[in-house]
C-alpha positions in Angstrom: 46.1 -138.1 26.6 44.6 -134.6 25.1 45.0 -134.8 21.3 46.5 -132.0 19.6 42.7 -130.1 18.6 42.0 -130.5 22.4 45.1 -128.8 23.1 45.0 -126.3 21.0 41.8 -125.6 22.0 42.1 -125.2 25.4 45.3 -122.8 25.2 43.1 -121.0 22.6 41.0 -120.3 25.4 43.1 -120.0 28.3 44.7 -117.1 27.3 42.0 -114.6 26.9 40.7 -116.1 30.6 43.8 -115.1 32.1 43.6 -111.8 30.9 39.6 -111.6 31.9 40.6 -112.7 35.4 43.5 -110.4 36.1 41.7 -107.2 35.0 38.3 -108.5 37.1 40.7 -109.4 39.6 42.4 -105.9 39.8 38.9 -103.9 39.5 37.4 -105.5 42.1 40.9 -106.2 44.2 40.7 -102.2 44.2 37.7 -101.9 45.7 38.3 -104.2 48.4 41.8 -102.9 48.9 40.3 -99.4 49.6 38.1 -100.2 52.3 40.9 -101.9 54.4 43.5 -99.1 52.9 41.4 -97.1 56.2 42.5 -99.0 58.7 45.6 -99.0 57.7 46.1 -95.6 57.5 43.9 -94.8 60.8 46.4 -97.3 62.7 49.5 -96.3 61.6 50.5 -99.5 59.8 52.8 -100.2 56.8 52.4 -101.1 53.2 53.2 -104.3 54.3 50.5 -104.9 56.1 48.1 -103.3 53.9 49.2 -105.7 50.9 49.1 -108.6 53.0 45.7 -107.9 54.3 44.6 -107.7 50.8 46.4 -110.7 49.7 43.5 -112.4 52.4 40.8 -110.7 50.5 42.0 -112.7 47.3 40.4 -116.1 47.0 37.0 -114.0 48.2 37.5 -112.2 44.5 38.7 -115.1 42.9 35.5 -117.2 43.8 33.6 -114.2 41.9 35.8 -113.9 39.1 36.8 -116.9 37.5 33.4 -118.3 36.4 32.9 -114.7 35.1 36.5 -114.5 33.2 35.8 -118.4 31.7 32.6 -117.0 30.0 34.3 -114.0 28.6 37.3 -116.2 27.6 35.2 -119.3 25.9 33.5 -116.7 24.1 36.5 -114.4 22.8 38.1 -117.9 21.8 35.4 -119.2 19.8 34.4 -115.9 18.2 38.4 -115.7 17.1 38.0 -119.1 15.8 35.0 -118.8 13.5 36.2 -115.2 12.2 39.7 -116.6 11.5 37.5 -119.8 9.9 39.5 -122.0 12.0 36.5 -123.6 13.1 34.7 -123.9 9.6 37.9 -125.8 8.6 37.4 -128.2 11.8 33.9 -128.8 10.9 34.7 -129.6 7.4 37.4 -132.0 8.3 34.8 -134.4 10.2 35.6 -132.7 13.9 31.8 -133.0 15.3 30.7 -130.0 17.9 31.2 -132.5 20.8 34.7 -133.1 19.3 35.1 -128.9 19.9 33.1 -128.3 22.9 34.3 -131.2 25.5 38.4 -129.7 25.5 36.6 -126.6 26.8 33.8 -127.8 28.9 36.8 -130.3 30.6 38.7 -126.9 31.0 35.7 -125.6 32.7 35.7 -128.5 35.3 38.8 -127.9 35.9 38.0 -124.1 37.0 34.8 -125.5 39.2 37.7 -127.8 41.2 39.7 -124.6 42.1 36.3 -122.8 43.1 35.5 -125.8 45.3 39.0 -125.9 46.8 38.3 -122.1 47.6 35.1 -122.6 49.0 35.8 -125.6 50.8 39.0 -124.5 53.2 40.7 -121.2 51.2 38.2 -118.8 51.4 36.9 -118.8 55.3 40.4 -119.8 56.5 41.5 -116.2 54.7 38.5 -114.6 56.3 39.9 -116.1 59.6 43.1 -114.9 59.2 42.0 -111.5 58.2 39.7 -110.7 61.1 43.0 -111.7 63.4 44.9 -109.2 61.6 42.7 -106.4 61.5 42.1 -107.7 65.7 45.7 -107.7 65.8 46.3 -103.9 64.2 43.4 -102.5 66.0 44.9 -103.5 69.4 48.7 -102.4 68.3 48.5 -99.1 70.7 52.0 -98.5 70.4 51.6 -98.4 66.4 48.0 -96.4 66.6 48.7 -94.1 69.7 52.7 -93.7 69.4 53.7 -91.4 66.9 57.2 -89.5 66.6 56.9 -86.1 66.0 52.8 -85.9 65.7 49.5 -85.7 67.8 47.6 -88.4 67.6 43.9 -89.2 69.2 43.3 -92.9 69.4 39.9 -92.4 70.9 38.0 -89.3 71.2 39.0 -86.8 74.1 42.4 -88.3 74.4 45.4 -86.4 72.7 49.2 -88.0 72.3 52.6 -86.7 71.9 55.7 -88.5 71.2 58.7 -86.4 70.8 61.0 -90.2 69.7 60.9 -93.5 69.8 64.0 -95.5 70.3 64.2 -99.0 68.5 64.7 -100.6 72.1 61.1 -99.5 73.0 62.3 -96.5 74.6 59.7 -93.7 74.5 61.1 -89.8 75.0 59.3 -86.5 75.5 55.4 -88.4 76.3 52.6 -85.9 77.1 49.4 -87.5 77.4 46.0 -84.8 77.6 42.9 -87.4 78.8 39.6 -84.8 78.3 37.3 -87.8 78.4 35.9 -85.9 81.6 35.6 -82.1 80.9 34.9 -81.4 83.6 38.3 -82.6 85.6 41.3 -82.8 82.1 44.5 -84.6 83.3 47.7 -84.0 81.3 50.6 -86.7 82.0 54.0 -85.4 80.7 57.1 -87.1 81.3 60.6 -87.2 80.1 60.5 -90.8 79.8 58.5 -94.0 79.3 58.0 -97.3 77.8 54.7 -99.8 77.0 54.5 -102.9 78.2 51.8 -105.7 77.7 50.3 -107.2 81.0 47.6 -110.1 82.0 45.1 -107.0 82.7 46.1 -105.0 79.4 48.5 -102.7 77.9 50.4 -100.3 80.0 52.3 -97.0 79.6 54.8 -96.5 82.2 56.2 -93.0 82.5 59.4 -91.7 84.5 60.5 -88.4 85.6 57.2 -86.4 85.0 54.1 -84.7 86.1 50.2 -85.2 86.5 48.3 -81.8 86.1 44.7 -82.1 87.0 42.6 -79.4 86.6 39.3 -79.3 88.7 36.2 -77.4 87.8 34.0 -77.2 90.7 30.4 -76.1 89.9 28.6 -74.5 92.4 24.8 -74.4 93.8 24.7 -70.7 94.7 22.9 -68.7 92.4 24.4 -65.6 93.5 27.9 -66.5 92.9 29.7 -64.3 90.4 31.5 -67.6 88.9 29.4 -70.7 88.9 32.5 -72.9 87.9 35.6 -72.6 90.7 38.6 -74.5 88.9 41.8 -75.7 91.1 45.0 -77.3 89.5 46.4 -80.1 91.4 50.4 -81.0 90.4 51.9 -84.1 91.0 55.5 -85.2 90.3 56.4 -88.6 90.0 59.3 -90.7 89.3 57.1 -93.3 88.2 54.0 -93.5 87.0 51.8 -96.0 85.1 49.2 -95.4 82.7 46.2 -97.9 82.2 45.3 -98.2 78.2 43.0 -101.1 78.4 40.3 -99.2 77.5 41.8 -98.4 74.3 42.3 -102.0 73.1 39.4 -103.0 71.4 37.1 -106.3 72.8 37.8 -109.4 71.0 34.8 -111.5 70.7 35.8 -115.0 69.7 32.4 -116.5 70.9 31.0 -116.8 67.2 32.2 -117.6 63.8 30.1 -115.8 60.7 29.2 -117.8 58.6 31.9 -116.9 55.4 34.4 -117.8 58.3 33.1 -121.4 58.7 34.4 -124.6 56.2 32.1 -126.0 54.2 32.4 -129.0 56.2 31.1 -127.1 59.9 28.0 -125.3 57.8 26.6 -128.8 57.9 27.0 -129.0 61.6 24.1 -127.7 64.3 25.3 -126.9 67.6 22.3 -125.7 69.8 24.9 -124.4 72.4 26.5 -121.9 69.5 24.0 -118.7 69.9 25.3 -117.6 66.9 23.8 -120.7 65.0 20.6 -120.8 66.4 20.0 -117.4 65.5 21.8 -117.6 62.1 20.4 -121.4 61.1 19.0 -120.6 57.7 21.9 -117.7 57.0 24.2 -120.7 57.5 22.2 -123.1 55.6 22.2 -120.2 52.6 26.4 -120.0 52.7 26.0 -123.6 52.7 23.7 -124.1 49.2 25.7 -121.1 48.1 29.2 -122.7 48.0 28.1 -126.2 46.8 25.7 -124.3 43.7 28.4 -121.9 42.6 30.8 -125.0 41.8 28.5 -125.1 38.7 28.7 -121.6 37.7 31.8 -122.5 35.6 30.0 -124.7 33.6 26.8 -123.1 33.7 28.8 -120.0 31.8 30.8 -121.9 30.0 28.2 -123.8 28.1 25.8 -120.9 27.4 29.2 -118.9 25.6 29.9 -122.6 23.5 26.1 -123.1 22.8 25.8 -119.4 21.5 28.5 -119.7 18.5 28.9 -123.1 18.3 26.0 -124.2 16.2 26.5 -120.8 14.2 26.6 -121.3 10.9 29.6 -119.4 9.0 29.1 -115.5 8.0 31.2 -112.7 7.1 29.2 -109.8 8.9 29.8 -111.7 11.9 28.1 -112.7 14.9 27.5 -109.7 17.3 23.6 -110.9 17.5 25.2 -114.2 19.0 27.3 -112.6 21.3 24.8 -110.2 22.4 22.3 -112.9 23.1 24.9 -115.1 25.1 26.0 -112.3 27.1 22.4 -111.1 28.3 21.6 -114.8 29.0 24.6 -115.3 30.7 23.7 -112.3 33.1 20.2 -112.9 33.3 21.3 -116.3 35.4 23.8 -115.0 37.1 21.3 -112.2 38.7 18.3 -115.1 39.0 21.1 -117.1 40.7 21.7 -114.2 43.3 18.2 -113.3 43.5 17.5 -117.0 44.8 20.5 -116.8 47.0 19.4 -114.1 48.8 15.6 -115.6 49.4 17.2 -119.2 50.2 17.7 -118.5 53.9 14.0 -118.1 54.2 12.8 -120.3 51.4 12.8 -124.2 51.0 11.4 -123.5 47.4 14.3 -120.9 46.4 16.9 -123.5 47.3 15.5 -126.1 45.4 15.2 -123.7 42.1 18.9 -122.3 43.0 20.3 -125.9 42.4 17.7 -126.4 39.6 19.1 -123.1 37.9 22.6 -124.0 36.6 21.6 -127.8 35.9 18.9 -126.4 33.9 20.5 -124.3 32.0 24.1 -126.7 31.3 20.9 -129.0 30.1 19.8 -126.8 27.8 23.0 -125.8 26.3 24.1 -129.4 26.2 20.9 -129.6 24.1 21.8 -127.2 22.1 25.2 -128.2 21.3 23.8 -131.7 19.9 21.4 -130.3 17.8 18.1 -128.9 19.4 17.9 -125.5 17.8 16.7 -123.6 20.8 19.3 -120.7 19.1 17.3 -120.7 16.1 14.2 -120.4 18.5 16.1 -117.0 20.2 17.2 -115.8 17.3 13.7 -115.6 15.9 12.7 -114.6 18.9 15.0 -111.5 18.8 14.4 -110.5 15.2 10.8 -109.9 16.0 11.2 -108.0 18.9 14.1 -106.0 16.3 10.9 -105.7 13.8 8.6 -104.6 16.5 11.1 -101.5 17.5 12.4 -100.9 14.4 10.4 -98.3 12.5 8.6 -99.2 8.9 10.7 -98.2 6.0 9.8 -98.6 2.5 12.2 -100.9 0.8 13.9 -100.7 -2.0 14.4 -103.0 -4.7 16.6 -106.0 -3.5 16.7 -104.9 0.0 15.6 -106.5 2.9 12.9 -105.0 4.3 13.3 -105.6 8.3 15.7 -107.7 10.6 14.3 -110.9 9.7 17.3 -112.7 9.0 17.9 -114.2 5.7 16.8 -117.5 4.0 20.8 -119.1 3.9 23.5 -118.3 6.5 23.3 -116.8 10.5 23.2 -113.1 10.8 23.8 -114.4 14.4 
């Protein structure tokens, strides 16, 4: 059983991380909403649909965000901590830094077992699910072409009207203008009609109308006065079916990507998949990707309770610390992307992409029993401060330069 500290601890930092992750979540939710908030709009669909097809993009986000919202919440928590002294009174009543960092680094495991459920089945069966849907709304032609009360072109040179549409599937008042051919335009117009879906493709069957084809002869004589002769041909039917198969888009199902794929079938080769075989090492990079950013958690984690943890106590605060955490925190996360993005090419970048996050929870493990690498950085950044900062002449009493001072952390 958690004691009471580890509790305590833990809900001291799950709260901030909550907030971290919705606002991440939302920012980047929105950007991914907008893109798909297009082909919504272009095929007529409803909100809906649009919030369901965004509810797919979720665990995508989430995979991003929640290593990112743990740092940012470990860090806010133990920051609070020392400035409300809570920690100071820990420390002084025997609780060790293990004693402190363990509650949070177990909360952190926890967070790298809901990445590895997302990236082991969540994640690529939402991107399954979303390419059907956006399939499935791209092929709707009575949603994309059928409009009451409004042209509409589903594909260029093609122009629809629908004067109402009955909830039994009853279609009144249908003209239908196919330009795709200048040179011979057809206009369907009918008082009637209805879709229908058929082995060969979607249909539109008309009743009671006309075709109106208009042909434009061109000519060879040079001394004709009109190059162009144009005849009108009028047809009335009673009915009359219109072929829209070539407005349904192709579905290829003969490939998965490889952010559709489980974890378990980027392990498999098939030399009959074509995609594979061209894709190996893309595959092989999704693959290293998924299993390395199960440590990202932790890798974050430990960095934020390494940076404040062995602080010592100080009133001014510690925005040096928190400075210093932060930019180390990013500089891995943009070396670990930069080795993602050479590992489909490069045995050596996959073997320092695993080496990256174990390295650097080693070193913070380090640091949280005792090895002063923050007293290393910290001198570190004081000199580089020295080296910007320009010379003043001090006065009596003053420090002179950023060098910190002989008792306490400036960190």
């Amino acid at each position: 059983m958690f004691s009471a500290l580890s509790r305590y601890l833990v809900r001291l930092t799950f709260t901030p991380f909550a907030i971290a992750t919705v606002v991440l979540t939302g920012i980047i939710w929105l950007t991914q909403a907008l893109q798909l908030l297009d082909v919504v709009i272009a095929q007529g669909q409803g909100s809906g649909t649009f919030f369901l097809l965004t509810l797919l993009v979720l665990p995508t986000v989430l995979a991003i965000v929640l290593p990112i919202a743990l740092f940012f919440g470990v860090l806010f928590a133990l920051h609070k901590a020392y400035t409300d002294s809570e920690l100071v009174v820990m420390f002084a009543a025997g609780v060790s830094r293990w004693g402190i960092a363990l509650p949070i680094l177990g909360f952190s495991s926890l967070i790298s077992v809901v990445i590895f459920l997302l990236n082991l089945y969540i994640m690529p069966a939402a991107h399954r699910e979303l390419k059907t849907r956006i399939y499935d709304i791209r092929a709707d032609i009575a949603s994309s072409m059928i409009r009451e009360g409004s042209f509409t072109n589903p594909i260029s040179g093609l122009t629809v009207y629908v004067r109402e549409r009955s909830g039994n599937g009853v279609i009144e008042g249908i003209l239908v203008h196919d330009n795709r051919n200048p040179d011979e335009p057809i206009t369907y117009m009918a008082d009637t009609g209805q879709l229908i879906r058929s082995a060969a493709g979607p249909r539109l069957v008309m009743f009671n109308g006309t075709v109106q084809r208009v042909s434009h002869n061109r000519t060879n004589d040079p001394d004709a006065v009109t190059p162009t002769k144009t005849s009108i041909t009028v047809l009335h039917f009673a009915t009359y079916t219109y072929d829209l198969s070539a407005l349904a888009p192709n579905r290829n199902k003969g490939y998965l990507e490889a952010r559709e794929r489980y974890l378990w079938e980027l392990f498999e080769y098939d030399p009959t998949d074509a995609y594979s075989e061209r894709n190996r090492g893309k595959l092989l990079a999704e693959l290293h990707d998924r299993l390395v950013s199960n440590l990202f958690p932790l890798m974050l984690a430990s960095i934020a309770i390494a940076s404040l943890i062995s602080a010592e106590f100080n009133r001014r605060g510690y925005a040096s610390r928190l400075v210093i955490a932060i930019v180390f925190a990013l500089l891995a996360r943009l070396l670990a992307l930069g080795l993602f993005n050479m590992a489909d090419s490069s045995k050596v970048a996959v073997v320092a992409y695993y080496l990256l996050p174990i390295g650097v929870i080693g070193m913070a493990l380090a640091s949280i029993a005792g090895v002063p690498f923050d007293k290393w950085v910290l001198k570190a950044w004081y000199s580089v401060v020295d080296r910007v900062r320009p010379p003043t002449t001090p006065s009596s009493g003053t420090p002179s330069s950023g060098t910190p001072p002989a008792s306490g952390d400036t960190a």
